[in-house]
N, C-alpha and C positions, 0 to 999 in steps of 0.2 A: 337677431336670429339665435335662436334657440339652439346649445351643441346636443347635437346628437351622444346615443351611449357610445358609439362609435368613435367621435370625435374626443369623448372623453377618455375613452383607451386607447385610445392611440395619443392623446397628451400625458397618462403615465404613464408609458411604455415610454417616452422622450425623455420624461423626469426620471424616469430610472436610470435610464441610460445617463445621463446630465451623472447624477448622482456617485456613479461608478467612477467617476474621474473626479481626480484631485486637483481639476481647472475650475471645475464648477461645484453651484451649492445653490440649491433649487428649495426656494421658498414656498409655500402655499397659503394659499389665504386663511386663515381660520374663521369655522364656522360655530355659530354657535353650541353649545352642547347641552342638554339637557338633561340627558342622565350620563354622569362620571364612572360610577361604579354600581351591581346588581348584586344581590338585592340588598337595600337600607337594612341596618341593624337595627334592635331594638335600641340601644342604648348611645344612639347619637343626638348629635347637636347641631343649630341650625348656629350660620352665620351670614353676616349681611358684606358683602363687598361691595363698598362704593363709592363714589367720582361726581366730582363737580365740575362747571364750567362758571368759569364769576366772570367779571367786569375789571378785573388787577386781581395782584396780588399782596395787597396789603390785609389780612387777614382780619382785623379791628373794621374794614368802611368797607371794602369789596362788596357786590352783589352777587347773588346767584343767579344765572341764566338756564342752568339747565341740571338736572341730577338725575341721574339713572345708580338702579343699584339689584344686586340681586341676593335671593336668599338662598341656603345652600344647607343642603343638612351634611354635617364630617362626621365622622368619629376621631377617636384618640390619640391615634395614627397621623392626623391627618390627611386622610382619605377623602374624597369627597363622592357625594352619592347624588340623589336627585336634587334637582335646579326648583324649586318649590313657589318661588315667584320671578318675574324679571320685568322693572319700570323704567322709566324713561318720562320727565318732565321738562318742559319748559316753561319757563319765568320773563314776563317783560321787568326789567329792572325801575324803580326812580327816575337810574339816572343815560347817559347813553353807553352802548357800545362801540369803542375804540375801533379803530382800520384792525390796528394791530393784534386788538384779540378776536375779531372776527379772517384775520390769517390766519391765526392758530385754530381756531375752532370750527369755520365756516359760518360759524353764526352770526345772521343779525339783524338789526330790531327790528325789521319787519316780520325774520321769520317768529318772535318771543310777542310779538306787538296781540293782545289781549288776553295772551296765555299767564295760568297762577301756578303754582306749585298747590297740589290738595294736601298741604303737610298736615291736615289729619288722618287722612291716611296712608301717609308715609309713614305717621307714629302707631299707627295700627300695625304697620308690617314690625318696623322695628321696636316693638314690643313685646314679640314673640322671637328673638334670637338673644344669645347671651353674649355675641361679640361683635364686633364691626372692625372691617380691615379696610382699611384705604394704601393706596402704595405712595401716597405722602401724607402720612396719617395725619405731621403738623402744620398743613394746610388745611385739609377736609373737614379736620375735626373743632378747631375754635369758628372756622365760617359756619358750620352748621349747629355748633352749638348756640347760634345769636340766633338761629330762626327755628328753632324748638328745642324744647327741655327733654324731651324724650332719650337726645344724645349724650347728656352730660353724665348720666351714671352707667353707661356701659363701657364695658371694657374692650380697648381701640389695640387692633394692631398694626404695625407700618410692613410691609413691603419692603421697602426703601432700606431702614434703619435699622431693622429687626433680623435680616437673613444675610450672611457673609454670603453675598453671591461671589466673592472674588477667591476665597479661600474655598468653598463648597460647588461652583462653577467656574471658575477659575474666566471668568470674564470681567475690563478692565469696567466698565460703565456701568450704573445701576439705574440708568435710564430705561424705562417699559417697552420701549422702542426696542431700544438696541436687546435687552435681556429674551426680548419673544423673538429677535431674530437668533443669535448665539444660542439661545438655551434652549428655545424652541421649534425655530426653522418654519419660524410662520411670521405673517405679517396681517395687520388689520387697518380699517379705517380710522384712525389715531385721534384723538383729540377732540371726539363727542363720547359724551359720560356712559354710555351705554354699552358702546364698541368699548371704550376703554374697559371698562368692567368685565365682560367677557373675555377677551385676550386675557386679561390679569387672571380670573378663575382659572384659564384653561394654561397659562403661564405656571402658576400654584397648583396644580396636576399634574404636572412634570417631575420624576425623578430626576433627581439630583444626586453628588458628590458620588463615593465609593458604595456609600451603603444604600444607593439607587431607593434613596427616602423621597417622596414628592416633597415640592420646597416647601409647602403649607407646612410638614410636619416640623421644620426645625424654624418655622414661622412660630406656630404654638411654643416649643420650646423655650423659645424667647419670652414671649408673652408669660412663659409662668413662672419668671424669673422676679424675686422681688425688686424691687429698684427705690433710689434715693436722687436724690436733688442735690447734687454738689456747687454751692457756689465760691468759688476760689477768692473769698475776700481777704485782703491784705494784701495779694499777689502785686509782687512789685511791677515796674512798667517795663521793665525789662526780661521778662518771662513772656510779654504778650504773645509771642510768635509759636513759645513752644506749648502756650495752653493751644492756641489755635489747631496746631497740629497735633494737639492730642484729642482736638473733639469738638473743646471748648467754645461757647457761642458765648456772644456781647450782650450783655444785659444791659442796655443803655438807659433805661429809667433806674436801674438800682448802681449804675454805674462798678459790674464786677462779670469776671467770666464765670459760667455755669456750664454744666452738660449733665445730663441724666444717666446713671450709669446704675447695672445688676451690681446688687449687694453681695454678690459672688466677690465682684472682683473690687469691693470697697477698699480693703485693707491696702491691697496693692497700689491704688490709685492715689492713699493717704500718705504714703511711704514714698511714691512719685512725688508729691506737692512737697513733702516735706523737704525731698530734695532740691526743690525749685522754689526753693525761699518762702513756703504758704504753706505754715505749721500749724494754723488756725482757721481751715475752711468751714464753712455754714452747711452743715446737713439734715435735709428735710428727706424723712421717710415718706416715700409715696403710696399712696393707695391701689388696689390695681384699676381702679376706675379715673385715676389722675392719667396715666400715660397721657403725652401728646397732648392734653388740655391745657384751657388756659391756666388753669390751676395748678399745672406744673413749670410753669415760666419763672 
């Protein structure tokens, strides 16, 4: 049954109400949006946000079952304007689909069973934006760089990694879940690449912190930061706990801790190891097309 206009003012008139009292916190669904802001500048920029659904998460053997993504023209700011494309693929894998990622996703092999991804013309879309942002960009980005080259030279930004939602949102999780409830007061159908993608656009249109910036803009800010590749070799074994807690991931083929860090904050960070016995770290200048690539591991 179809609600009525009626039925639907009288259910905001209820969430208002909800709203006014400090018992309650009245969610709403989010709908797509397709145009952000009116009208497009001349001198913006398109970018691609987007999401996958694999098979695991081992980044190296995983497949892909599903990618949606959308294009979006910003500007400088951070602003986002019109929604310029929005896709949605499924993929039968090789190999099968697990119980357990058909829990998380809904999907499975019957619904991907003779379905391809046209990744030719996914590289036709993303050929024409200058960025790609995933909100785990170092998931997205080495799974999709094994099934086209179109991804390897664009420059990737993280969601996740990229935006102090806890100092600038002042919320504890940087889960997409949790960030579009706290930051946004909305909720969506979670964990197909499409919905995801949308939520996240419309999650990055939100103003943030004091200076009520949407988060895309200190999203860019980030991204135009240069960065380097510190690996902490030499670090005795008895440091392990404070590299961890300072960032630092296990490099288990090269056997050392690493973390990528802005070259803002290099010197500080050399002056930190040095006090934690590793006076002689390994540092690789990155590209801005390196972030989040395999090529930065």
């Amino acid at each position: 049954m179809t609600p009525t206009n009626t039925d639907q003012s009288n259910q905001q008139q209820c969430a208002n109400l909800l709203n006014l009292s400090e018992d309650f916190q009245v969610l709403t669904k989010v709908k797509p949006t397709t145009v952000f802001n009116t009208p497009t500048p001349e001198n913006c920029h398109r970018v691609c946000v987007i999401d996958t659904e694999t098979t695991g998460l081992d980044t190296d053997v995983c497949e892909v079952i599903e990618v949606g993504y959308q294009i979006i023209e910003f500007d400088s700011l951070g602003n986002f304007y019109q929604v310029l494309s929005s896709q949605n693929f499924l993929n039968e894998p090789q190999g099968e689909i697990s119980a357990e990622v058909t829990r998380v996703t809904g999907i499975t092999l019957d619904d991907v069973k003779g379905h391809s991804i046209p990744w030719d013309k996914v590289a036709e879309d993303i050929a024409q934006v200058q960025l790609c942002v995933a909100h785990n960009a170092a998931f997205d980005r080495p799974v999709l760089e094994r099934y086209h080259d179109v991804f390897l030279n664009k420059i990737w930004g993280c969601s996740v990694a990229q935006i102090d939602w806890q100092n600038l949102a002042h919320v504890s999780s940087r889960s997409q879940e949790f960030l579009c409830w706290k930051v946004g007061q909305f909720f969506y159908g979670a964990h197909r690449a499409l919905d995801d993608v949308q939520a996240l656009c419309q999650l990055l249109s939100i103003p943030i912190s004091e200076d009520k910036q949407p988060a895309f803009y200190y999203l860019l800010h980030s991204i135009r930061q240069s960065k380097s590749l510190i690996k902490a070799s030499g670090a005795p074994f008895a440091v392990k706990d404070a590299l961890r807690s300072r960032g630092y991931r296990w490099n288990a083929d090269e056997r050392v801790w690493q973390q990528v860090i802005d070259d803002a904050n290099l010197q500080d960070e050399l002056a930190w190891l040095i006090d934690h016995k590793t006076p002689n770290p390994t540092i690789i200048k990155l590209k801005a097309t390196d972030s989040f690539s395999l090529r930065a591991r």
